[in-house]
C-alpha positions as CSV (number, residue, x, y, z in Angstrom):
1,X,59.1,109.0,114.1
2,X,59.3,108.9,110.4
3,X,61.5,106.7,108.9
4,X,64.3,108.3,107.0
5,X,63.9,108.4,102.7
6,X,67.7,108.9,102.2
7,X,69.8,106.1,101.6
8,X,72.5,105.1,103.2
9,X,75.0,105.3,100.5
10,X,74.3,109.2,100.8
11,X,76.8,109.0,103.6
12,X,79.5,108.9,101.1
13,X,78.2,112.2,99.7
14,X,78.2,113.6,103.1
15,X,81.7,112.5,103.7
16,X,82.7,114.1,100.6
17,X,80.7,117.2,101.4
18,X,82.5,117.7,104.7
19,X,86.0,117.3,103.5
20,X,85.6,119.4,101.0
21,X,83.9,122.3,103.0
22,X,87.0,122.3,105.5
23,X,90.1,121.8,102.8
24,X,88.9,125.5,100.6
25,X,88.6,126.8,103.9
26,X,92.0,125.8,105.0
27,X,91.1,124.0,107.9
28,X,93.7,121.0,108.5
29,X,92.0,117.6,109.7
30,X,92.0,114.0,110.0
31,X,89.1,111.0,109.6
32,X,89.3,109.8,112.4
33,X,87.8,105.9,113.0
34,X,89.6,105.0,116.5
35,X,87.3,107.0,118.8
36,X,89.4,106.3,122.5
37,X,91.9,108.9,121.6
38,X,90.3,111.9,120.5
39,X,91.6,114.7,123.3
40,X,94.4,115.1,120.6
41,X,91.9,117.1,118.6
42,X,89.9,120.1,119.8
43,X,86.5,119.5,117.6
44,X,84.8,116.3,116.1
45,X,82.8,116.8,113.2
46,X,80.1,113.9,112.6
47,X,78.6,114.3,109.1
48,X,75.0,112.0,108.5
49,X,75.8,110.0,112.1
50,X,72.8,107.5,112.0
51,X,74.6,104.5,113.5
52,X,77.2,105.1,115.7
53,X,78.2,101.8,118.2
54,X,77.7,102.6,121.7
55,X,81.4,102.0,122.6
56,X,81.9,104.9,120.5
57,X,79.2,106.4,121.9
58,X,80.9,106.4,125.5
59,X,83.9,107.1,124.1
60,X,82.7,110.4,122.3
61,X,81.0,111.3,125.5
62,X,83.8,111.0,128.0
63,X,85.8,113.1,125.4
64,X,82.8,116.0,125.5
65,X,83.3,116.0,129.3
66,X,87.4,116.0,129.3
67,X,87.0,119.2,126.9
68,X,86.3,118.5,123.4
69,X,83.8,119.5,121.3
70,X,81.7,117.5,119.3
71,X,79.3,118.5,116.0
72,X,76.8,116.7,114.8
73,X,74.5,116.4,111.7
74,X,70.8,115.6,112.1
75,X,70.1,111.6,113.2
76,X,72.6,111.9,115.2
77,X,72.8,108.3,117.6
78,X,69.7,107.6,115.6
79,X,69.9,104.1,115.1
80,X,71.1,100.8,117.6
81,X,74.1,98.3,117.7
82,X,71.7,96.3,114.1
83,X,71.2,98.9,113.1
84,X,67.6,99.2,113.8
85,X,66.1,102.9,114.3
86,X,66.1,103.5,118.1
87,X,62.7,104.6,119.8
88,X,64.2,108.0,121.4
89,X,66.5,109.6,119.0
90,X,69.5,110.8,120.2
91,X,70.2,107.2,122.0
92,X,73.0,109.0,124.2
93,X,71.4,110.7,126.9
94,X,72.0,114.2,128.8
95,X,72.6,116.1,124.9
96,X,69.7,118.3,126.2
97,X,67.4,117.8,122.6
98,X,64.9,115.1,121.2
99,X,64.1,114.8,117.3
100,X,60.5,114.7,116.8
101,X,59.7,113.9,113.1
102,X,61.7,114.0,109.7
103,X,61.0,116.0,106.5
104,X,62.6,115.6,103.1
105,X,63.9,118.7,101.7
106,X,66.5,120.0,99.1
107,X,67.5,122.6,101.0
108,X,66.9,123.3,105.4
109,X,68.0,127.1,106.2
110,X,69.3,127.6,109.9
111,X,68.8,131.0,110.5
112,X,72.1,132.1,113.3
113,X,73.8,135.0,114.9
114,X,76.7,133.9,112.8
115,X,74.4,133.8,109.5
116,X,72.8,131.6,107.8
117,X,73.4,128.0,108.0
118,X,72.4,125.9,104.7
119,X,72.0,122.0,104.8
120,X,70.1,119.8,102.5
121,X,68.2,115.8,102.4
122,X,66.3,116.0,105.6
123,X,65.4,118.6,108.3
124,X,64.4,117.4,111.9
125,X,62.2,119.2,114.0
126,X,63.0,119.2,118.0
127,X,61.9,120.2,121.6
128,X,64.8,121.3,123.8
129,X,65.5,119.5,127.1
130,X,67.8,121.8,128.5
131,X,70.4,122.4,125.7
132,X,70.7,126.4,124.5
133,X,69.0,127.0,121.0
134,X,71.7,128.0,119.0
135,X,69.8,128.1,115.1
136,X,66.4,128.5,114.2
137,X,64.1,127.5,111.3
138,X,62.4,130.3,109.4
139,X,59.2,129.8,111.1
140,X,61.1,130.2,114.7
141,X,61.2,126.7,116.0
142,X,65.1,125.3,117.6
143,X,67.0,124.0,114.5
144,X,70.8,123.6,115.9
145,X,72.0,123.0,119.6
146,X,74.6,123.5,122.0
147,X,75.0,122.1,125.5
148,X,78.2,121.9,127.9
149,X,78.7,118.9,129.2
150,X,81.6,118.3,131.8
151,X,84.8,120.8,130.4
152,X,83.3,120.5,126.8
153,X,80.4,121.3,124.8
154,X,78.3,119.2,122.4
155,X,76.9,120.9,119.3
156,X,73.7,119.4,117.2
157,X,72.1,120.9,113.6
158,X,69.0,119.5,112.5
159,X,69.6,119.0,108.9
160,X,73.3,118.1,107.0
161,X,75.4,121.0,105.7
162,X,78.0,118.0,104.7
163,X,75.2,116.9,101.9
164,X,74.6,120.7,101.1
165,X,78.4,121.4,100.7
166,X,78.7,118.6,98.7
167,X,77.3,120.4,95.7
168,X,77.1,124.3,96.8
169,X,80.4,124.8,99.4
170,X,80.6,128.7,100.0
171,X,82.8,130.1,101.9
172,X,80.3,132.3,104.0
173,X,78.5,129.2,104.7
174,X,81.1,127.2,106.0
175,X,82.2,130.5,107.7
176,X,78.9,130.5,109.6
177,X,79.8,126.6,110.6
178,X,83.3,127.0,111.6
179,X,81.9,130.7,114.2
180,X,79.0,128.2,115.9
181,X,81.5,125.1,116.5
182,X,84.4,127.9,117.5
183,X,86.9,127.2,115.2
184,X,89.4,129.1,114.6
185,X,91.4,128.6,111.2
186,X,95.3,128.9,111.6
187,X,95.6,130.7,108.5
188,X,92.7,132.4,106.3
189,X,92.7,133.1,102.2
190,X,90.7,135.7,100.8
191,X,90.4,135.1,97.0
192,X,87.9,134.7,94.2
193,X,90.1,131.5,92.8
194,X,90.4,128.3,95.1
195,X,93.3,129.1,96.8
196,X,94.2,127.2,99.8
197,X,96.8,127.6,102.5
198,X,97.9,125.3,105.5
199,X,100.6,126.1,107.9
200,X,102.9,123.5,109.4
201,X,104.2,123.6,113.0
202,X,107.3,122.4,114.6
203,X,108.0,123.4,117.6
204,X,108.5,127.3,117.5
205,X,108.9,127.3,114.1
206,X,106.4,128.0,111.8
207,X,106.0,127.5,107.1
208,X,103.2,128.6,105.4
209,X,102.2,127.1,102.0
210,X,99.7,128.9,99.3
211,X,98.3,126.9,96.9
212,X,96.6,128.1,93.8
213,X,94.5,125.3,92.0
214,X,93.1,126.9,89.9
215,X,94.3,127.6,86.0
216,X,94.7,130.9,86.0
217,X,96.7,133.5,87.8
218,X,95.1,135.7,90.3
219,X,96.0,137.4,94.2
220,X,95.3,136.3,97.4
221,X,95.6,138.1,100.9
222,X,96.6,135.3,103.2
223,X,95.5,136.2,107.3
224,X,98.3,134.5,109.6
225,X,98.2,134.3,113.3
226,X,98.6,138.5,114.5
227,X,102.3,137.4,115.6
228,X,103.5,135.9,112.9
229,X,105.4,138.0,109.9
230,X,107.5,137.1,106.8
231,X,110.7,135.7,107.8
232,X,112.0,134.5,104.5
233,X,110.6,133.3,101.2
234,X,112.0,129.4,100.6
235,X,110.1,129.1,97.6
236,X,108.0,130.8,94.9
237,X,106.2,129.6,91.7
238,X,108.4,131.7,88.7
239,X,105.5,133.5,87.9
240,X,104.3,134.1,91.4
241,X,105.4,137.0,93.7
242,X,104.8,138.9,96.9
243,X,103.5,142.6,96.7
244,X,103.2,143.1,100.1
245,X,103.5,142.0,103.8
246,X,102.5,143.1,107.2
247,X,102.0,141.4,110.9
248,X,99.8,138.6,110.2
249,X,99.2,139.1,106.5
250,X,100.7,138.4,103.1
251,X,99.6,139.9,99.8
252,X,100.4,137.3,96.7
253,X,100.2,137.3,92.7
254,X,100.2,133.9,92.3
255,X,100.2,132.2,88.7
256,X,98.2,129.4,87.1
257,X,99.1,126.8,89.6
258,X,101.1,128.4,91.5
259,X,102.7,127.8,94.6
260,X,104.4,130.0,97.5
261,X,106.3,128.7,100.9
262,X,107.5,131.0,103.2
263,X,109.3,130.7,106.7
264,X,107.4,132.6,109.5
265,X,108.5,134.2,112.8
């Protein structure tokens, strides 16, 4: 196999790629370095996972068969303990996939039933041994990966949207991501400004905060769960107000950094 030409310090851009992919689109989430308690979250995200110890590597595996789900970026289990690259790449066996060579590129297209899936730095070819194609390159040939394993399912794409989001995060492309590793946001925005939205839980009870970060005032339809409504408005930005509300939606004019917070039931 080729030896990869990115460096290794691209792993902070992947990092920074992923996180903020996940925060426009609302998604809540923790970096997580402990992997023996991982059942607390439903998905694992793994951007540019070259060396990954093989305690973890257990550890990720017995939470694919207790029910999670893990994704991961191309390389993934790639390199040993020294981080020397390992002979048969992915090192953890049963994922159902082999990578076969690597190729520089500045940008690797997945083409998917949930559309199409940009990544960037490398793409790496494969041959499926027994996982379910779930992405294609344009010339037909298995690009991304799923296989259940135990109660859970393990998810591979041969190239790293974290590097690509890093410098060209849209919202239909991170959409595509968020369909193939089934995730479902708690609360979606629709707006042309970078407006965000995360909604906190305690037991029953549920808040929702909007948050408009950009400098200029603009709407935003925010999706809720289908049984959640308006309860009352705890706070609003002056210049910010609500023009209209329905089961699982809210309608805001929100001004330049604006901010609305509203009780749920």
């Amino acid at each position: 196999m080729t030896v990869s030409s990115l460096s290794p310090f691209a792993y902070g851009d992947a990092m920074q790629g992923v996180v903020a992919a996940l925060w426009a689109a609302s998604i809540q989430f923790d970096i997580v370095r402990d992997t023996s308690a991982l059942l607390r979250y439903k998905t694992v995200y793994l951007p540019m996972p070259w060396l990954i110890p093989t305690a973890d590597l257990r550890n990720l595996r017995s939470y694919v068969e207790d029910g999670g789900t893990v994704c991961a970026e191309a390389g993934f289990a790639s390199h040993d303990d020294n981080g020397w690259l390992a002979p048969v790449v992915p090192r953890l066996q049963g994922l159902g996939y082999r990578e076969r060579d690597i190729l520089a590129t500045t940008e690797g297209r997945i083409v998917t039933s949930a559309g199409m899936l940009y990544g960037s730095g490398e793409v790496r070819p494969i041959s499926l041994d027994g996982a379910e194609a779930i992405g294609h390159w344009p010339d037909g040939s298995p690009a991304a990966t799923s296989r259940a394993i135990g109660k859970g399912r393990f998810i591979y794409v041969g190239t790293y949207p974290s590097l690509y989001w890093r410098t060209a995060a849209t919202s239909a492309g991170v959409a595509t991501f968020l369909a193939l590793a089934g995730i479902t946001p708690d609360v979606t925005v629709l707006s042309n400004l970078p407006v965000t939205a995360r909604l906190l839980a305690a037991g029953s009870d549920r808040i929702v905060f909007v948050f408009n970060h950009a400098r200029e005032a603009g709407t935003a339809r925010v999706l809720l769960p289908l049984d959640r409504k308006v309860a009352q408005w705890l706070s609003r930005s002056p210049g910010s107000s609500c023009v209209g509300t329905s089961s699982g939606q809210i309608d805001l004019q929100l001004e330049a950094k604006g901010v609305a917070v509203a009780l749920l039931n």
